[in-house]
C-alpha positions in Angstrom: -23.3 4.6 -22.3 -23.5 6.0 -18.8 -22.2 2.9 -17.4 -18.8 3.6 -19.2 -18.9 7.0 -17.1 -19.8 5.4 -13.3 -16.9 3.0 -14.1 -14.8 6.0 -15.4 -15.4 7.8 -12.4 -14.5 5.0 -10.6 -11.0 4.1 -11.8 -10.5 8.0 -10.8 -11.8 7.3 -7.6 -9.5 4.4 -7.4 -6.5 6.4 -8.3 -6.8 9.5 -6.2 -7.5 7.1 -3.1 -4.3 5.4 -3.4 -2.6 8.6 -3.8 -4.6 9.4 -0.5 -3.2 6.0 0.9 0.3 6.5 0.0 0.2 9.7 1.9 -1.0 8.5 5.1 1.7 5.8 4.9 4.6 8.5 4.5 2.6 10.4 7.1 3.0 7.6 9.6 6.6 7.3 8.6 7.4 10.7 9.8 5.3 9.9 13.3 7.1 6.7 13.4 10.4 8.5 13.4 9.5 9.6 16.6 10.3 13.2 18.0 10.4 15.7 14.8 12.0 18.9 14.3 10.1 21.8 12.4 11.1 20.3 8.6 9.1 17.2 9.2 6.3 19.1 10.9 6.1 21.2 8.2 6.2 18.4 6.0 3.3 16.6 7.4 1.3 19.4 7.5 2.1 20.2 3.8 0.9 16.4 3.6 -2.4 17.0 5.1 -2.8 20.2 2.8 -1.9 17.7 -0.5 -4.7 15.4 1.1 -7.4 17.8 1.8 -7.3 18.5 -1.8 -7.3 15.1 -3.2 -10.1 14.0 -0.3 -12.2 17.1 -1.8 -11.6 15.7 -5.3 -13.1 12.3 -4.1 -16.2 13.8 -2.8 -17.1 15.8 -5.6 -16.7 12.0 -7.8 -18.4 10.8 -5.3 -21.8 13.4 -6.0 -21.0 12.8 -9.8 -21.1 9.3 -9.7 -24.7 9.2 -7.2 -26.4 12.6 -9.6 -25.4 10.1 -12.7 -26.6 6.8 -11.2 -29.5 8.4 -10.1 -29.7 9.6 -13.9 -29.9 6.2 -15.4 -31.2 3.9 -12.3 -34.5 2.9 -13.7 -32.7 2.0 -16.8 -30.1 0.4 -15.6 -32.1 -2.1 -13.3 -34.5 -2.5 -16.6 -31.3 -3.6 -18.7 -28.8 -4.6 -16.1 -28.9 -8.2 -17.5 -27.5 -7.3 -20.9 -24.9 -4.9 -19.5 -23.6 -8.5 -17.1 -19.8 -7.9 -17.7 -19.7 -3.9 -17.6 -21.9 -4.3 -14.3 -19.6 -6.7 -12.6 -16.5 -4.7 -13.3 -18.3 -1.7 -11.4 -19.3 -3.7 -8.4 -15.3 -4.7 -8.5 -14.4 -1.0 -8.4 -16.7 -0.3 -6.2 -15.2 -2.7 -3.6 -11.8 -1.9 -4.8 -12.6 2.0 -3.2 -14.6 0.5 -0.5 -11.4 -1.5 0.3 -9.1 1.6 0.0 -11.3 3.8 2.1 -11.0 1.7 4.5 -7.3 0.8 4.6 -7.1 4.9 5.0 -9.0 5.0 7.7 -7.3 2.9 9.4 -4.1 4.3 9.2 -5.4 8.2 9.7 -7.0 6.8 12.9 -3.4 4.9 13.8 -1.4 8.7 12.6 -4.1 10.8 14.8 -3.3 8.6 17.7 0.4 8.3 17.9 0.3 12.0 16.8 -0.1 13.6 19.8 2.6 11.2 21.4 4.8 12.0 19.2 4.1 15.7 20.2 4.1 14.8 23.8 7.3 13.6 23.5 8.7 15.9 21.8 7.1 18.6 24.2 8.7 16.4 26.7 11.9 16.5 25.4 11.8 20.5 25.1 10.9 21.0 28.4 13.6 19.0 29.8 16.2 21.3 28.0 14.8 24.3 28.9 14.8 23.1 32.8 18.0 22.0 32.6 18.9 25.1 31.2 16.9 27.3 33.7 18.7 24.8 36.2 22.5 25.7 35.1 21.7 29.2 35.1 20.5 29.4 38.6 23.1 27.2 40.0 25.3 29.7 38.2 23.7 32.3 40.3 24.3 32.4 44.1 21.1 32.6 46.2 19.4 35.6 46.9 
Protein backbone atom coordinates (compact mmCIF):
# COMPACT_ATOMS: atom_id res chain seq x y z
CA UNK A 1 0.00 0.00 0.00
CA UNK A 2 1.28 3.52 -0.68
CA UNK A 3 0.75 4.41 2.76
CA UNK A 4 3.53 1.94 3.84
CA UNK A 5 5.86 4.03 1.31
CA UNK A 6 4.85 7.87 2.78
CA UNK A 7 5.63 6.39 6.18
CA UNK A 8 8.83 4.73 4.78
CA UNK A 9 9.91 7.79 3.43
CA UNK A 10 9.29 9.30 6.50
CA UNK A 11 11.34 7.20 9.03
CA UNK A 12 14.19 8.16 6.31
CA UNK A 13 13.31 11.54 6.68
CA UNK A 14 13.54 11.14 10.33
CA UNK A 15 16.86 9.57 10.27
CA UNK A 16 18.77 11.80 7.92
CA UNK A 17 17.44 14.89 9.94
CA UNK A 18 18.90 13.81 13.16
CA UNK A 19 22.04 13.11 11.39
CA UNK A 20 21.53 16.77 10.13
CA UNK A 21 20.86 17.73 13.88
CA UNK A 22 23.75 16.06 15.37
CA UNK A 23 25.97 17.96 13.00
CA UNK A 24 24.83 21.37 13.81
CA UNK A 25 25.40 20.46 17.53
CA UNK A 26 29.12 19.43 16.89
CA UNK A 27 29.17 22.55 14.59
CA UNK A 28 28.25 24.79 17.51
CA UNK A 29 30.75 22.88 19.66
CA UNK A 30 33.66 23.93 17.52
CA UNK A 31 32.12 27.90 17.52
CA UNK A 32 31.69 27.43 21.21
CA UNK A 33 35.31 26.66 21.63
CA UNK A 34 35.83 30.00 20.73
CA UNK A 35 38.81 31.30 18.42
CA UNK A 36 39.75 28.21 15.99
CA UNK A 37 42.86 27.43 14.16
CA UNK A 38 42.70 26.15 10.51
CA UNK A 39 41.91 22.20 11.69
CA UNK A 40 38.68 23.19 13.19
CA UNK A 41 37.91 25.57 10.28
CA UNK A 42 38.45 22.96 8.03
CA UNK A 43 36.46 20.73 10.01
CA UNK A 44 33.40 22.75 10.08
CA UNK A 45 33.43 23.41 6.69
CA UNK A 46 33.90 19.66 5.87
CA UNK A 47 30.76 19.65 8.27
CA UNK A 48 28.74 21.95 6.19
CA UNK A 49 29.88 19.86 2.96
CA UNK A 50 28.51 16.43 4.96
CA UNK A 51 25.25 18.52 5.53
CA UNK A 52 24.62 19.93 2.14
CA UNK A 53 24.50 16.42 1.09
CA UNK A 54 22.27 14.99 3.62
CA UNK A 55 19.91 18.41 3.33
CA UNK A 56 19.82 17.61 -0.62
CA UNK A 57 18.82 13.98 0.33
CA UNK A 58 15.92 15.45 2.45
CA UNK A 59 14.55 17.44 -0.30
CA UNK A 60 14.50 15.04 -2.85
CA UNK A 61 12.16 12.67 0.03
CA UNK A 62 10.62 15.44 0.48
CA UNK A 63 9.32 15.71 -3.63
CA UNK A 64 8.89 11.82 -3.31
CA UNK A 65 6.80 11.78 -0.57
CA UNK A 66 4.33 15.06 -2.09
CA UNK A 67 4.49 13.24 -6.20
CA UNK A 68 3.33 10.00 -4.14
CA UNK A 69 0.71 11.61 -1.88
CA UNK A 70 -0.48 13.41 -4.62
CA UNK A 71 -0.56 9.82 -6.37
CA UNK A 72 -3.04 8.36 -3.92
CA UNK A 73 -4.84 11.58 -2.30
CA UNK A 74 -8.26 11.01 -3.57
CA UNK A 75 -7.87 7.49 -2.34
CA UNK A 76 -6.63 8.07 0.63
CA UNK A 77 -9.21 10.70 1.86
CA UNK A 78 -11.91 8.02 0.34
CA UNK A 79 -10.40 5.20 2.69
CA UNK A 80 -8.56 7.13 5.34
CA UNK A 81 -11.02 5.72 7.95
CA UNK A 82 -10.04 2.05 7.45
CA UNK A 83 -6.29 2.84 7.20
CA UNK A 84 -6.94 4.80 11.24
CA UNK A 85 -3.66 3.27 12.82
CA UNK A 86 -1.29 3.49 9.67
CA UNK A 87 -2.63 7.23 9.33
CA UNK A 88 -1.90 8.20 12.78
CA UNK A 89 1.60 6.83 12.81
CA UNK A 90 2.26 9.24 9.69
CA UNK A 91 0.85 12.29 11.18
CA UNK A 92 3.32 11.28 14.27
CA UNK A 93 6.21 11.19 11.78
CA UNK A 94 5.29 13.96 10.28
CA UNK A 95 5.47 16.05 13.47
CA UNK A 96 8.45 14.11 14.62
CA UNK A 97 10.43 15.95 11.19
CA UNK A 98 8.43 19.02 11.71
CA UNK A 99 9.89 18.91 15.28
CA UNK A 100 13.50 18.22 14.01
CA UNK A 101 13.41 20.76 11.30
CA UNK A 102 12.89 22.99 13.60
CA UNK A 103 15.30 22.22 16.41
CA UNK A 104 17.90 22.67 13.27
CA UNK A 105 16.93 25.74 12.49
CA UNK A 106 17.38 26.89 15.46
CA UNK A 107 20.61 26.02 16.15
CA UNK A 108 22.06 26.84 12.31
CA UNK A 109 20.50 30.36 13.03
CA UNK A 110 22.40 30.33 16.73
CA UNK A 111 25.96 28.78 14.64
CA UNK A 112 25.51 31.54 11.74
CA UNK A 113 25.36 34.15 14.47
CA UNK A 114 28.17 33.47 16.83
CA UNK A 115 30.03 32.51 13.56
CA UNK A 116 31.17 35.59 12.51
CA UNK A 117 32.20 36.37 16.31
CA UNK A 118 34.00 33.71 16.54
CA UNK A 119 35.76 35.02 13.28
CA UNK A 120 35.91 38.48 14.57
CA UNK A 121 37.69 37.34 17.35
CA UNK A 122 39.84 35.49 15.99
CA UNK A 123 40.61 38.20 13.25
CA UNK A 124 41.02 40.20 16.38
CA UNK A 125 43.37 38.16 17.89
CA UNK A 126 45.60 37.98 14.52
CA UNK A 127 45.74 41.41 14.18
CA UNK A 128 46.95 42.15 17.48
CA UNK A 129 49.98 39.80 16.86
CA UNK A 130 50.86 41.12 13.76
CA UNK A 131 50.85 44.89 15.32
CA UNK A 132 52.69 43.90 18.00
CA UNK A 133 54.98 42.36 15.85
CA UNK A 134 55.07 45.34 13.30
CA UNK A 135 55.52 47.28 16.73
CA UNK A 136 58.85 45.31 17.97
CA UNK A 137 60.31 45.57 14.73
CA UNK A 138 60.09 49.31 14.42
CA UNK A 139 61.10 49.97 17.93
CA UNK A 140 63.97 47.80 16.83
CA UNK A 141 64.60 50.29 14.13
CA UNK A 142 65.89 53.80 15.00
CA UNK A 143 63.84 56.60 13.36
CA UNK A 144 64.35 57.78 10.15
Amino acid sequence: MHLRVLEGILNKKIDILSQILNITENQQTILSAGPRGKNALHLYRAMNDEKQKLIDTVNESNRVFEKTYQNIREVFVREAHNHAGLVACIQDRIKRATDLDVRIRVLEARNNASAPAANKARDNKSTRKRLARLYEKNKEQPPG
